[in-house]
N, C-alpha and C positions, 0 to 999 in steps of 0.2 A: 648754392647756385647749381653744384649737377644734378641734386633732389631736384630745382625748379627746370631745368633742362628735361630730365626724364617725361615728368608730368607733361611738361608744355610736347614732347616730343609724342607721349600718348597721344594725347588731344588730337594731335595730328593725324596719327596712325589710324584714329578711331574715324576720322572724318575719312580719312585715305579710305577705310573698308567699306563707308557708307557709301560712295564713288563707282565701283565697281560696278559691274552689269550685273542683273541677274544670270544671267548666261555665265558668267565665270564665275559666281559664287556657285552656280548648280555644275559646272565643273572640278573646282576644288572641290563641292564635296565630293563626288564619286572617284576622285582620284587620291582624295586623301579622308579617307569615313573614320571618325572618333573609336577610339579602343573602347567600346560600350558593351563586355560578356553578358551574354542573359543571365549569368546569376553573378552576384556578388560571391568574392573569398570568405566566407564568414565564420565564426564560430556556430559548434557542431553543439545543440541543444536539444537538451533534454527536456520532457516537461509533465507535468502531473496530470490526470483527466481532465481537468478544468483548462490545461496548456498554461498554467504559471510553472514559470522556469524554476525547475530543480538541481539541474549543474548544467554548468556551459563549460565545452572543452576549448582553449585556445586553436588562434587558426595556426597554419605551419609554419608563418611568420611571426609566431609567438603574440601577436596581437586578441585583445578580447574584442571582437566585433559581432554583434548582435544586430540580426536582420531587423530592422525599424520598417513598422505599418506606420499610418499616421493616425488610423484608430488608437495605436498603441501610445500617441503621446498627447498630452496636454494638450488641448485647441488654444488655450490663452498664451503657452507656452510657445506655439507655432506662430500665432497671430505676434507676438513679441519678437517674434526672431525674424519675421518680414520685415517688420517692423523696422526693426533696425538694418539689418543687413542688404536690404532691397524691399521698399516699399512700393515698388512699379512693379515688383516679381509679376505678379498674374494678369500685366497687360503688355511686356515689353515680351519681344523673341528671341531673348539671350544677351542683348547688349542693353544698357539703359542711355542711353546717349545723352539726355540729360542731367545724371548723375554725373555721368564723366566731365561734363561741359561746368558741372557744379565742383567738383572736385579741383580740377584746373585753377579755374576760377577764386577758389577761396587758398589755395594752394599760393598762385601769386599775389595775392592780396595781404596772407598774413607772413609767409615764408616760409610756414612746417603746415605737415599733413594737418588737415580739420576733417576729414570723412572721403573715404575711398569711393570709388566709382564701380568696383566690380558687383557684379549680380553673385545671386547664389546659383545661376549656372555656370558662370566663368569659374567660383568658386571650385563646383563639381567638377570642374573640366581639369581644373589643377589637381584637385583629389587623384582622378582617374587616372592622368596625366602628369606626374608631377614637372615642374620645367625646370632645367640646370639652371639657370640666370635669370635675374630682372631687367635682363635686356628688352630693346622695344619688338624686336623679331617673337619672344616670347611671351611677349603682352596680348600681340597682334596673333600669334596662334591661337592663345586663349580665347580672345571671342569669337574667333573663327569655329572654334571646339564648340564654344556655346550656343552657337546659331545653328551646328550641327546636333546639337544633343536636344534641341529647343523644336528641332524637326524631326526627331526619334521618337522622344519619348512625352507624355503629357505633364503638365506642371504638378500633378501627384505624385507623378512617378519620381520626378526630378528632385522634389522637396524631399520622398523617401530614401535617393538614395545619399543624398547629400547628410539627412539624419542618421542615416548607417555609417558613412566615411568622414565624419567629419573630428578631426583631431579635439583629443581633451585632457592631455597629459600623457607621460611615460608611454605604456601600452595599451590605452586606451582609445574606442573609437566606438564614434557613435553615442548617441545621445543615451539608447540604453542601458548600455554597458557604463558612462558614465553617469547617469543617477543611481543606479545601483549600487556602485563603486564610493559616490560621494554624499549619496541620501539613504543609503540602502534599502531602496525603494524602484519599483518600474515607474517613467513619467509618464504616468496616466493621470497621476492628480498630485500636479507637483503646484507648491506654494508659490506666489509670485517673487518673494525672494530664492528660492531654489531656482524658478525659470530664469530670472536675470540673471543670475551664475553661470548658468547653460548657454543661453545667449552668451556672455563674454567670451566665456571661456577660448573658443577653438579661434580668436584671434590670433590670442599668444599663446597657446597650450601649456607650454613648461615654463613659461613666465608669469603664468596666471594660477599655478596650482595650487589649491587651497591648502592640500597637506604640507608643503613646502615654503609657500610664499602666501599668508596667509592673508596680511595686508593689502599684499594688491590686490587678491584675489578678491578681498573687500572693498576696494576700492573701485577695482573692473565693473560691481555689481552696482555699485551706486550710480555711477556713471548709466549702464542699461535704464536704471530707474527714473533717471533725470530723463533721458531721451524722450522714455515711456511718457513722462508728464508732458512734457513738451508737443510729443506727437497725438497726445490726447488720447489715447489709450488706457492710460492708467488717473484716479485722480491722484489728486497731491497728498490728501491724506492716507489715502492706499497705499503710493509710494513710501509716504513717512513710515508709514506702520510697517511695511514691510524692509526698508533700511534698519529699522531696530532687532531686526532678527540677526542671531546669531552665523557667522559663515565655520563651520566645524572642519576642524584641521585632520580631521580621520580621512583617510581611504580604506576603508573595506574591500572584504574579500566576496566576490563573486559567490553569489550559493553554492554549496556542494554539498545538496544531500544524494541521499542514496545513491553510495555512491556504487558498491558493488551492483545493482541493479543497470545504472546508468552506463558502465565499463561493459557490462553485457551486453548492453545495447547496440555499444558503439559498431558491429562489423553490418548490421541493419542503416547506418547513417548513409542519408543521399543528400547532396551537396542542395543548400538550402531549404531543406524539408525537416522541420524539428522533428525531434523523434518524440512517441505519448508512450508514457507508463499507465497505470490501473491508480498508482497510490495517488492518495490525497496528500497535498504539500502540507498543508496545517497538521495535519496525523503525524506525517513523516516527521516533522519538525519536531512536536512532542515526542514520539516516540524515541528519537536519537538522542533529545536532554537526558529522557530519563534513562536511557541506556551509559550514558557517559557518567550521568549524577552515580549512576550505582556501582559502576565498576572502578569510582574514585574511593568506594567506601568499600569494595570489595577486597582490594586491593592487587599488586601489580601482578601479573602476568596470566590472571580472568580477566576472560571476556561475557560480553552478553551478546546475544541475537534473540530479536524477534518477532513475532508477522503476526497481524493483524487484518484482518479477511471478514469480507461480507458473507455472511452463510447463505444467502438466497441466492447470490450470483458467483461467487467464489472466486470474485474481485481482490487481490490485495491490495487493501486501502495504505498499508505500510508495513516496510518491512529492513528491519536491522540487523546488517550481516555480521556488524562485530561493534563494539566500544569505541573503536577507533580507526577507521582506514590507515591512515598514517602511524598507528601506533607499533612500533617494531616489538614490540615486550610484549604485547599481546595478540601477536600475527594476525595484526587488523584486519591485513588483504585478505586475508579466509572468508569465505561469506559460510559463517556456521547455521545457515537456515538452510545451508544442501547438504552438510557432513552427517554419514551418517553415525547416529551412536545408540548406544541402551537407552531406552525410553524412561525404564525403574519399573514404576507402579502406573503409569499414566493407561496403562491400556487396559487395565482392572475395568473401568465402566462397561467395555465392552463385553468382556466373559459374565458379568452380571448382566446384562442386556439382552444375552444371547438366554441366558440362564428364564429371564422375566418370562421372553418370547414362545418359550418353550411350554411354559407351566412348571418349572421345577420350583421356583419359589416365589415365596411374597416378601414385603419390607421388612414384615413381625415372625418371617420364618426362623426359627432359630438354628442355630448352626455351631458345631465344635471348633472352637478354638486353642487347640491342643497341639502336643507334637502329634508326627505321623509319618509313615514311610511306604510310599509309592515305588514300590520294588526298587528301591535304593535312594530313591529322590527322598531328601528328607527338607523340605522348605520350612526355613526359620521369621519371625519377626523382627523387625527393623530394629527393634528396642531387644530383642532375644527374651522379649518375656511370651505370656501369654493370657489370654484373657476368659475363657475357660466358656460358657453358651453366653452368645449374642447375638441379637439378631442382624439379617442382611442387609440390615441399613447402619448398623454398627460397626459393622466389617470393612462395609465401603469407605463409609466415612470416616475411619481409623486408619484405613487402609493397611488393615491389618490381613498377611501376607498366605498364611493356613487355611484362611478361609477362602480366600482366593483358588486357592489350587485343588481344592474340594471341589470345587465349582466347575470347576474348567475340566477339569477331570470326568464330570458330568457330563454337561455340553461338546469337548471334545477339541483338544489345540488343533486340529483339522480344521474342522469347521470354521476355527477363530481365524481362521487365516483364509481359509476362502471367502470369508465376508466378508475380508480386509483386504483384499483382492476386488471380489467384485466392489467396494468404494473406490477402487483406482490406488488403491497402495499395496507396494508389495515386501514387503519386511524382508531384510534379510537375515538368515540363516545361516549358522556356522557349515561349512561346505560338506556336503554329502550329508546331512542331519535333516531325518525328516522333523516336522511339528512337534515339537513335548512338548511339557507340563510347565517349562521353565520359563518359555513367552511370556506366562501372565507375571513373571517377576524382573521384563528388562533383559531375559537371551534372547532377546532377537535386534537385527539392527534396523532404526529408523533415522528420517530427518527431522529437525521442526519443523518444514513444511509436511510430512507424513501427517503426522501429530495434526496439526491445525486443519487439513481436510478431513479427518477421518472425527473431529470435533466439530466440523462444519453442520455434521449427520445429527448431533446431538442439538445444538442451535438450531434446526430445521426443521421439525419433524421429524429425525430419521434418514434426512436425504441428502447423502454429500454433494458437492461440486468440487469438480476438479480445480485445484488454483491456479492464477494466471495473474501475471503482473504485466503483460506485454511484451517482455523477452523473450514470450514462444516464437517457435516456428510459425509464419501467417498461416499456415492450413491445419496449425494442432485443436486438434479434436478437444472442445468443450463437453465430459460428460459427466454424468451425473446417477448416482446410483443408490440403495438402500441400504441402509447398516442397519439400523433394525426398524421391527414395526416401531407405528407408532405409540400404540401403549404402552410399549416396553422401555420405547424412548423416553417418555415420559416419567416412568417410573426412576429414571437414570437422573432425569432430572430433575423429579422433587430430591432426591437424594445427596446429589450432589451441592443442591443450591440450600443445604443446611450443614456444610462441611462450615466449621470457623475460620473468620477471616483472619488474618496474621495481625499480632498486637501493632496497635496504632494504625491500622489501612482505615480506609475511608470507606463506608458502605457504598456499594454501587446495585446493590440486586442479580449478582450475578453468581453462578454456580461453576465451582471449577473441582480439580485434583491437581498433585502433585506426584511430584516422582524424582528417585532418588537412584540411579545407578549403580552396581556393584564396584568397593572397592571406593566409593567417592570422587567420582569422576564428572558426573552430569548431574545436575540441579536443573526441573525440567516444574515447569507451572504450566496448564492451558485450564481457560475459564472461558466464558462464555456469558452472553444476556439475551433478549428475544432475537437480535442477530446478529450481535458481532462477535468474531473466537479471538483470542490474542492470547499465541504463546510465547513463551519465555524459555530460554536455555540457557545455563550459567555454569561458566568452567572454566579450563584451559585448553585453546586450540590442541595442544600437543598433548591431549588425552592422561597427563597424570592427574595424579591422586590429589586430592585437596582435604585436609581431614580437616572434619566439621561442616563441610559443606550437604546441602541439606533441601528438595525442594520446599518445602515450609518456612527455613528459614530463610532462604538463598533467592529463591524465585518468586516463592509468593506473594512480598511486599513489591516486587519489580511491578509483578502482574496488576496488580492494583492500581498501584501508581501511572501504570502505563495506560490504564482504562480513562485514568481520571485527566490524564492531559495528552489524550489522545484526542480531545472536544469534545467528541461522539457525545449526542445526547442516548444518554440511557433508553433501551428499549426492554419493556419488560417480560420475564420471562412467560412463555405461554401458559394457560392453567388448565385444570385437570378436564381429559379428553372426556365426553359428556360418555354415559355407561360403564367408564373404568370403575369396576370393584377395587375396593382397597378393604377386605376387613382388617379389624383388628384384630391382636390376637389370640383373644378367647375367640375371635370367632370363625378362626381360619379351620378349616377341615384337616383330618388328620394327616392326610397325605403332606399338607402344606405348612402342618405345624411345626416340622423338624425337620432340616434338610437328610434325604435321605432316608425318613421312614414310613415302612408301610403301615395298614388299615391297623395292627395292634401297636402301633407309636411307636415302635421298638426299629430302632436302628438295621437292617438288613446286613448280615455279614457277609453271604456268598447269594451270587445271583445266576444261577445255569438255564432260566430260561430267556430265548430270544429278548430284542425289547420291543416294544408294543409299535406296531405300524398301523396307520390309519389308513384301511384300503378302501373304504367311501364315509364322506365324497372324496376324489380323488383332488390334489394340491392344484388351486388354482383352476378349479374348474367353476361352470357359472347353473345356476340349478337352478329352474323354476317350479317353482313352489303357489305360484298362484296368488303369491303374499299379499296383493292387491283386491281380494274378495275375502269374502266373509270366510268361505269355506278354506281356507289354506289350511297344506298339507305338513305336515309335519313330517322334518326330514330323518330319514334311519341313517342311523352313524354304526360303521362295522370297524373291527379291528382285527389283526393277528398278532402272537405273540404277545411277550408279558404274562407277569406276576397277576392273577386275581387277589383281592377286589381293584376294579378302575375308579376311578372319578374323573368326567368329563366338567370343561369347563368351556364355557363359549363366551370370546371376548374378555377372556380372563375370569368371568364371574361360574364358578359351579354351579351345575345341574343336580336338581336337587337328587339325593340318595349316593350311595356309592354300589354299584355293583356286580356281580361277578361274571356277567354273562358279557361276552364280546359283539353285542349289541345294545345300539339305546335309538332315544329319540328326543329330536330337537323342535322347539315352535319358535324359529324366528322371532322377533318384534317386528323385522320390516325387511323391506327390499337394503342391499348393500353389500358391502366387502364384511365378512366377519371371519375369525381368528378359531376354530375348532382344537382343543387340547385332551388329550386324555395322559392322566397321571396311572401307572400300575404302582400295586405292592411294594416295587424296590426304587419307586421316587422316579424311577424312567418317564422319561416323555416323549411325545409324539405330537407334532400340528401340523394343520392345513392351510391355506384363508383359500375360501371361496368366494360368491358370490353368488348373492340370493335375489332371486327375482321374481 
């Protein structure tokens, strides 16, 4: 009897509101206007390029609420929850008066509730509002609120925020913080037994929760179903087929990937405005498995980081700052894709690169693989053996460590670092030490993001971009620079993309190196295909020693593996630039037969003249030549300094003779950028690139 009092006292109250003048309902509201903020409290989101949510942070009421579009959910789902909840929604203005007049009605007829009379703006209105009592003073607010919220805002608005606020257990709110939680899915395409879930649910919230109360919460949903059929929505066999579906007693956990990125984020967060990353969610996803699968098998206290990047745009598609956020044994919170550490071997491609660009060698050049002592530097092999002439595609791909420092030694740790400079990275260096010889073996400090831009150059043609995931600064500078030409690039990468893959990886067509740090610290893989780089780091955050750890064996199956469930369809690597000389090596010139010797093949032991400068054309200059008529001129090439005899090469390919005079002449093929080399006596080089017109 006081449930049937209440109701019949509504009934009343509702008629008492219809009563009123317009003149004092346009009073009450300007003297009493709905708590309606322009933004909702909501959780702070994060989201991929696409905008699929990758972590959501709770609000500061510890609730998960997620701004709802209504793009962003089910229309059958929407249409169902009119449905039931208020099917006069998009013709009444906050009150249905014939619901209530229905309610009353079936209310005294049977003696318990049969279907409530509130809209889902009175709804809203209590959301926003909540009221201490089911008194009739509070009833009678409510649809006061609603006929004020019903002259605010439009019935989209109204539905969206009501799909944001509306309760669905513990701390949940909102419909898509709720499918996610209980589907683990956005309701964009939810099943019609999923919707009729969602429909019940925020009646009873903690009475209806499926992880807790499973039953009713099956039961709740049958009930939506029946409705459905009844109000001709759904048929009967739809309904059936969808009552036979399973209700799953899981709640899930909210996404949380990248998380170290997304933490970065957060001091850019503006109150309902998601925040966008560069990564791709599907990448990141994969990426994080195989970073966890590995460091279960790595064992405890390594970790893995690693980043994967578009080489055209220098996008991070995804990127893994540790094995485990949460993991306290392997100081998850570290994001190891900023720490800097020894690279090993990884930066070898380069001083060979530098070496191509030059003219000092070919693939078939041979080179000693011996001890040796650079005024006290005495660099050893990884194995401590040695492997006595091999050529500089054996070196590379050995990465065998003698011939490396040969090399560089040539070219010049100066140089290697200003070209790793102008890519945008800048290594560091033990304090007050200028550039040695020891760079090419891992003394210098980098990040993996270093690593992964400066590989960017070798996926590209040559040409890095700077990386970027969205945590920059808005005004940081996008730029973009050369690491080496391109033929030289190329050379780097037929070379590389025939290193062996680690026992049991899965072919992907992709050319990479490894690297191993002094003392067993850093386990380091980056590889590459026609344009994605993905490196890998493996170790322990607190920089000790791991013995046995190994890039080949440590890193390189990660690398693979992280290729292959990254999605990424394969893109293949580029092939051989059109005019690249590659002889073999019978047929290489003397100068380029042996690293290091002159015109009589013999090894050079002491070198007291200058080394050879190319003073025309001068570097980067543009010459016409007339190359467009029959009569073109053939260009004169000068030089000073240097061992006699030269050999000039153009675009890599020698001009025919070798000879001693510090003049030659060149005949174009055609208008363009070409690459001028001259080799002296003691293997020295010199280049220009011009341009011929």
């Amino acid at each position: 009897m006081k449930m049937l009092r209440k109701f019949a006292v509504g009934a009343a109250g509702c008629a008492g509101i219809l009563a009123l003048s317009a003149a004092s309902l346009w009073e009450l509201d300007r003297a009493f206007p709905p708590p309606l903020p322009a933004e909702l409290t909501v959780s702070t989101e994060v989201q991929d390029r696409d905008g699929q949510l990758l972590r959501a942070f709770a609000t500061p009421d510890g609730y998960w609420r997620l701004e709802t579009r209504l793009d962003q959910v089910d229309k059958q789902f929407v249409d169902m929850l009119v449905t039931y909840e208020d099917k006069r929604f998009w013709d009444h203005e906050g009150v249905d008066v014939l619901a209530l007049a229905r309610a009353a009605g079936q209310f005294a007829t049977s003696g318990h509730i049969v279907s409530g009379g509130s809209t889902l703006s009175m709804q809203l209105a209590r959301l926003i509002e909540p009221r201490e009592s089911r008194s009739l003073g509070s009833k009678i607010k409510q649809m006061l609120r609603a006929i004020q919220i019903e002259r605010r805002l439009s019935k989209r608005e109204i539905l969206e925020r009501y799909l944001t606020l509306a309760p669905y257990g513990g701390n949940l709110a909102g419909v898509r913080a709720a499918s996610l939680a209980y589907f683990g899915k956005e309701p964009k395409r939810l099943t019609v037994s999923e919707s009729a879930l969602l429909v019940a649910l925020p009646q009873l919230p903690e009475k209806r929760r499926p992880d807790r109360n499973l039953k009713i919460a099956h039961a709740a949903r049958d009930r939506v179903l029946t409705r459905m059929v009844s109000s001709r929505l759904l048929g009967e066999r739809e309904a059936a087929r969808a009552a036979l579906d399973d209700v799953s007693d899981l709640r899930r956990t909210l996404p949380a990937l990248a998380a170290h990125a997304a933490y970065a984020m957060l001091p850019k967060a503006v109150p309902g405005q998601p925040l966008q990353l560069t990564i791709r969610k599907s990448v990141q996803e994969g990426l994080e498995q195989v970073a966890k699968d590995a460091a279960t098998k790595l064992g405890p206290r390594l970790s893995v980081a690693m980043v994967l990047a578009d080489s055209r745009t220098g996008d991070i598609l995804g990127e893994v700052g540790s094995a485990n956020f949460f993991d306290a044994s392997r100081s998850g919170w570290i994001d190891m894709t900023k720490i800097v550490r020894s690279p090993g071997s990884t930066l070898k491609p380069f001083i060979y690169g530098l070496a191509f660009e030059q003219g000092l060698v070919a693939q078939e050049t041979l080179i000693d693989d011996s001890p040796v002592d650079f005024s006290g530097y005495r660099p050893k092999n990884f194995d401590m053996g040695y492997q006595g002439d091999v050529s500089i595609r054996q070196a590379l791909q050995l990465s065998l460590n003698v011939p490396a420092i040969r090399v560089l030694d040539a070219v010049g740790p100066t140089r290697l670092m200003a070209r790793f400079r102008q890519a945008g990275v800048s290594p560091i260096l033990p304090v007050n030490e200028a550039p040695g010889l020891a760079i090419g073996l891992g003394g210098v400090g980098v990040t993996l993001r270093d690593l992964v831009q400066l590989y960017t150059g070798l996926a590209n043609g040559g040409k890095t971009h700077a990386l970027h995931d969205g945590t920059e600064p808005a005004n940081a500078e996008r730029t973009s620079a050369t690491i080496l030409d391109g033929q030289a690039n190329w050379q780097i990468i037929d070379i590389l993309s025939g290193v062996k893959p680690p026992e049991g990886a899965l072919q992907r067509g992709i050319a990479y190196k490894t690297g191993t740090s002094y003392g067993y610290r850093d386990a380091w893989s980056v590889g590459f295909d026609g344009r994605y780089v993905l490196g890998v780091w493996v170790g322990r955050p607190d920089a000790g020693a791991v013995p046995g750890l190994s890039g080949y064996v440590s890193a390189a199956p990660i690398l693979f593996d992280g290729f292959v469930r990254s999605g990424l369809a394969a893109v293949p690597l580029p092939g051989k630039p059109p005019g690249l000389f590659s002889p073999r090596r019978e047929d290489l010139p003397v100068t380029l037969a042996r690293f290091g010797a002159g015109a009589d093949g013999l090894v050079q032991a002491t070198v007291t003249e200058p080394a050879p400068t190319i003073i025309f054309p001068p570097d980067g200059a543009r010459v016409d030549l007339g190359t467009n008529s029959v009569d073109a001129s053939p260009l004169v090439l000068k030089l000073q300094g240097g061992r006699a005899p030269f050999r000039w090469l153009a675009n890599g390919k020698p001009l025919v003779g070798i000879d001693r005079r510090r003049t030659a002449t060149w005949q174009p093929d055609g208008a363009g950028y070409s690459t001028l080399t001259v080799i002296d006596a003691a293997g020295r080089a010199a280049s220009v690139k011009v341009f011929v017109e």
